[in-house]
C-alpha positions as a Python dict, from the first residue, in 0.01 Angstrom:
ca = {
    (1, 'X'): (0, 0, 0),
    (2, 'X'): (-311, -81, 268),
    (3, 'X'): (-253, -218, 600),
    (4, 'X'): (-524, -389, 769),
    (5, 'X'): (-513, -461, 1136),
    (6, 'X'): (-730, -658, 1325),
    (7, 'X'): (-808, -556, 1643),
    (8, 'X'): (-1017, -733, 1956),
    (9, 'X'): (-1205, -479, 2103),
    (10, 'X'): (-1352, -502, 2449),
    (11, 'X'): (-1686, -521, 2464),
    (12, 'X'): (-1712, -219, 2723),
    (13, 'X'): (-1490, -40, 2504),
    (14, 'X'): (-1854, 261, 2438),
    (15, 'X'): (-1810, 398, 2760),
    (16, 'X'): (-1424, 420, 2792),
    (17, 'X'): (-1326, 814, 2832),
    (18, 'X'): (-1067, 1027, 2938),
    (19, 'X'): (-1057, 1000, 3316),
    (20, 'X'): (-1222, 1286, 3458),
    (21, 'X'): (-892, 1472, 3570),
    (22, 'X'): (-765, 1414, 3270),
    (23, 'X'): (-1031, 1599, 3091),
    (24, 'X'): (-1065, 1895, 3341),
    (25, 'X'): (-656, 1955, 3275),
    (26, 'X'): (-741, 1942, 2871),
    (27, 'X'): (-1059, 2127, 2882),
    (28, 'X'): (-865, 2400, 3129),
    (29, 'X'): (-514, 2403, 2876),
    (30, 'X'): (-813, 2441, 2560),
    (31, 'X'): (-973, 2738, 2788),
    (32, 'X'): (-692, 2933, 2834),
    (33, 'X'): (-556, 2882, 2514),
    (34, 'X'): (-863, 3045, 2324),
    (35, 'X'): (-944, 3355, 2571),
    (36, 'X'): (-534, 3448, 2441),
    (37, 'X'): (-304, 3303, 2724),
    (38, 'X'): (-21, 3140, 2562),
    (39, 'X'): (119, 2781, 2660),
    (40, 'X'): (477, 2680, 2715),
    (41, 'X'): (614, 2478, 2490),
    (42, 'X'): (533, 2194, 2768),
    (43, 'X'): (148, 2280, 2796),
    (44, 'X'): (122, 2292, 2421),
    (45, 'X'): (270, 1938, 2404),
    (46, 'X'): (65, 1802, 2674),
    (47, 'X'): (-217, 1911, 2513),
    (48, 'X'): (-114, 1835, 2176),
    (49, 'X'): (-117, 1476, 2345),
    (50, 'X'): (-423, 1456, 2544),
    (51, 'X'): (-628, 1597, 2229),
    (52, 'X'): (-479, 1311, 2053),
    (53, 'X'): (-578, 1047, 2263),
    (54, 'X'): (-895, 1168, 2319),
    (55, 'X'): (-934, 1183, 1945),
    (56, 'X'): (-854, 810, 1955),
    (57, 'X'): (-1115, 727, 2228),
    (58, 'X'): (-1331, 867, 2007),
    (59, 'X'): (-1278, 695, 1703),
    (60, 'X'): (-1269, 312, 1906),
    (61, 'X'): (-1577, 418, 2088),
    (62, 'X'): (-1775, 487, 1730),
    (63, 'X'): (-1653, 154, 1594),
    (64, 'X'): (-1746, -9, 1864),
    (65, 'X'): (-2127, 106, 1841),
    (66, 'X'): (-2128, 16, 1466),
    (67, 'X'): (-2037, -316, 1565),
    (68, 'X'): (-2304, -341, 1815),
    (69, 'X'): (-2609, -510, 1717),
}
């Protein structure tokens, strides 16, 4: 089975990003993460999450500059 959706994109959808907080708080969770510090279950979650949505950022951002002329 294929589902298509169609989606209306904004056109300044190429520069949407995580909000500069936002990132700090993932990049900081990622940091301490790979130099050995475990995360609670909650920091693993939240960045589980964040790393998820910036994943999706990501992905609209690309489409959107393939569908720029």
């Amino acid at each position: 089975m294929t589902l298509t959706f169609e989606v209306d994109l904004p056109e300044d959808l190429a520069r949407f990003r995580l909000p500069e907080a936002v990132a700090a708080r993932l990049q900081m969770l990622l940091d301490r993460q790979d130099s050995g510090q475990p995360l609670s279950a909650q920091e693993r979650k939240e960045t589980e999450g964040l790393v998820d949505l910036a994943e999706v950022l990501t992905l609209l951002r690309l489409q959107a500059e393939r569908m720029t002329p």
